[in-house]
C-alpha positions in Angstrom: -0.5 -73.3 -0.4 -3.6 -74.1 -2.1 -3.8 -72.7 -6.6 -7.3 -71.4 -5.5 -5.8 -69.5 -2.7 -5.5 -65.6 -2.4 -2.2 -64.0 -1.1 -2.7 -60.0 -0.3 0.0 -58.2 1.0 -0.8 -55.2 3.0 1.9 -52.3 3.4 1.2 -49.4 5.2 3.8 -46.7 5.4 4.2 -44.8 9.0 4.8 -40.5 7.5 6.6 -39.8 10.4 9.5 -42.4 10.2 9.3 -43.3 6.4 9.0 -47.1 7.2 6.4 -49.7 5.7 4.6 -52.6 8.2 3.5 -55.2 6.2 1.0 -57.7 6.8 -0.1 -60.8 5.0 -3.3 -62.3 4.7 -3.9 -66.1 2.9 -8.1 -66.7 1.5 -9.1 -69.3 0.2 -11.8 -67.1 -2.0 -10.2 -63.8 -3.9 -11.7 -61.3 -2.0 -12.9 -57.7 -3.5 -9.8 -55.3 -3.1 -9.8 -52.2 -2.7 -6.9 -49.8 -2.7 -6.1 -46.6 -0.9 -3.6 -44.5 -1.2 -2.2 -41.0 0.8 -2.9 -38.1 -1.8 -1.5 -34.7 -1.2 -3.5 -31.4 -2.5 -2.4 -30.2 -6.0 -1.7 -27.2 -7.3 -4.7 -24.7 -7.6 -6.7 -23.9 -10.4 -7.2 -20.5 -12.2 -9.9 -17.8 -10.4 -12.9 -18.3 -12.3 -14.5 -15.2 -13.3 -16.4 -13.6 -10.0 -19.9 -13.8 -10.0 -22.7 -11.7 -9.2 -22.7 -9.4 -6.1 -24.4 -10.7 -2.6 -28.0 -10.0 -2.9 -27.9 -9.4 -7.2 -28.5 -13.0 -7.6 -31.3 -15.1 -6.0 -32.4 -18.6 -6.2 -36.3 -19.7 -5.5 -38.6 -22.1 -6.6 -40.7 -21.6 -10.3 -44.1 -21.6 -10.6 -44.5 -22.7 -13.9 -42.2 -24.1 -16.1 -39.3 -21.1 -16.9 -37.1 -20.6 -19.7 -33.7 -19.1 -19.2 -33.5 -15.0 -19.9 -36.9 -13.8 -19.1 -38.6 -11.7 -16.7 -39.7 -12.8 -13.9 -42.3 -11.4 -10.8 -42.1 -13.5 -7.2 -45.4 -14.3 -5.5 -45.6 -16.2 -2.4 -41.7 -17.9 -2.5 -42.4 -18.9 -6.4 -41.6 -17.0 -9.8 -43.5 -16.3 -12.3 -43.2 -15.0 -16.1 -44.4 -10.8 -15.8 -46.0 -9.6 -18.8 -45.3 -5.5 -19.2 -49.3 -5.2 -19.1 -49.9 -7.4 -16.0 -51.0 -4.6 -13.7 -51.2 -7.0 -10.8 -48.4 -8.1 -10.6 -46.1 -5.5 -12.1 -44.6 -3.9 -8.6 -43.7 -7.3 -8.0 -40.5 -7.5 -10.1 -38.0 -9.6 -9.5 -35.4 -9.8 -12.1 -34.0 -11.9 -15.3 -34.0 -15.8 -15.1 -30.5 -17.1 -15.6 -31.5 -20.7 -16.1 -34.1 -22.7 -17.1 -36.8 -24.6 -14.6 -40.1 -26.9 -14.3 -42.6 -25.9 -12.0 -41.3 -26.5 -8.3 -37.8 -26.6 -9.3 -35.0 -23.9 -8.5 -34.4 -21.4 -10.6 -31.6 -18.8 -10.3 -32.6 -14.9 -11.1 -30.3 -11.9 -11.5 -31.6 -8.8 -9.8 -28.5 -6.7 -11.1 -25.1 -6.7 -13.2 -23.9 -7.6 -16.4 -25.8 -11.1 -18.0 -24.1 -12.4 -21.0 -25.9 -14.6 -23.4 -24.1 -15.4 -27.2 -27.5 -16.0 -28.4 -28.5 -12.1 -28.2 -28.0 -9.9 -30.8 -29.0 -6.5 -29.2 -28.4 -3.4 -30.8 -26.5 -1.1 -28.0 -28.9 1.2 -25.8 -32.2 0.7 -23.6 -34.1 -3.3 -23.2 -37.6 -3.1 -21.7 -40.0 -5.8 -20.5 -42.3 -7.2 -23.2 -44.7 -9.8 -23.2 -44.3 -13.1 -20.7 -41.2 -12.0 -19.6 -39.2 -11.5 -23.0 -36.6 -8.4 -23.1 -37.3 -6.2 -25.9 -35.7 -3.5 -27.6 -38.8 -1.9 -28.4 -40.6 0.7 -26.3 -43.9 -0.9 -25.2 -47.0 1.8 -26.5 -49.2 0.4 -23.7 -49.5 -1.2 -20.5 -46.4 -0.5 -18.6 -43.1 1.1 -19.4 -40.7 -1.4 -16.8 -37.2 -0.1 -18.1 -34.8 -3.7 -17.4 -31.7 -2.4 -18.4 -29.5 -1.0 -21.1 -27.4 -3.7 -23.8 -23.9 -2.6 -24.1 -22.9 -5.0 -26.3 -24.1 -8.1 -28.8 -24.5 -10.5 -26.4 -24.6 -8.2 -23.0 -26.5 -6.7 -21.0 -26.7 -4.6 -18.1 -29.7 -5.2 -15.6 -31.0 -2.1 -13.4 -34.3 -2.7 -12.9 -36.7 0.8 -12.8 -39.7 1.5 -11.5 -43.0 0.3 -13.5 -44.7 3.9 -14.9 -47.8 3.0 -16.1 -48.7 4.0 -20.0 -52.2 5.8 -20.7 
């Protein structure tokens, strides 16, 4: 045989009977090998926490660019930041952004449940809507009184969206 030629061996086991069929192939040039093998599942994972409810968590496109954890109004199949004296748009309320987006991109938004952020440092009791979509734990004194939710802890909070009552 030629030093510059390529000897492969191919073995392929038959599961049923246990035996291997071999077959030989001789290149002159190596070739690119690739190998395969037969893989059996593993063992499974741990649950990962469950998420949101059907229905409490949506996905559609931004309108502008989004940041993560503010308020947001939908308009036409794209969201939007609401501002808590946008009288417009304020019975269009959709919910809390849960990540961050550039115009056009998705963007997911929790309509309900617990959202847990470690970068909050709420003070246990009522979050409104404040201005261009932040959450605020103070009561607005004009404009629109749009209740989000109630923190129940440092870093969470609850979301049940109320009704807009409009301030005079």
């Amino acid at each position: 045989m030629d030093a510059d030629a390529y000897l492969a061996v191919l073995e392929i086991p038959d599961l049923e009977t246990g035996e291997v069929e071999r077959e030989y192939l001789v290149s002159l040039q190596q070739p690119e090998v690739h190998a395969t093998t037969v893989a059996e599942q593993g063992p499974p994972g741990r649950q990962g926490e469950p998420g949101p409810a059907g229905g409490a968590a949506v996905q559609r496109l931004a309108g502008e660019t989004l940041s993560a954890l503010r308020v947001v109004y939908e308009l036409g199949g794209q969201v939007f930041y609401l501002d808590y004296r946008d009288a417009e748009h304020i019975d269009l309320l959709l919910g809390v952004t849960l990540t961050a987006a550039d115009q056009g991109q998705p963007v997911n938004v929790q309509r309900l449940g617990a959202v847990d952020d470690d970068g909050w440092s709420w003070q246990p009791g009522r979050v409104w809507l404040g201005a261009d979509g932040a959450l605020t734990q103070t009561y607005p004194d004009e404009g629109y009184d749009v209740l989000i939710g109630a923190a129940v802890a440092s870093g969470r909070l609850l979301l049940n969206l109320q009704d807009p009552i409009e301030l005079e």
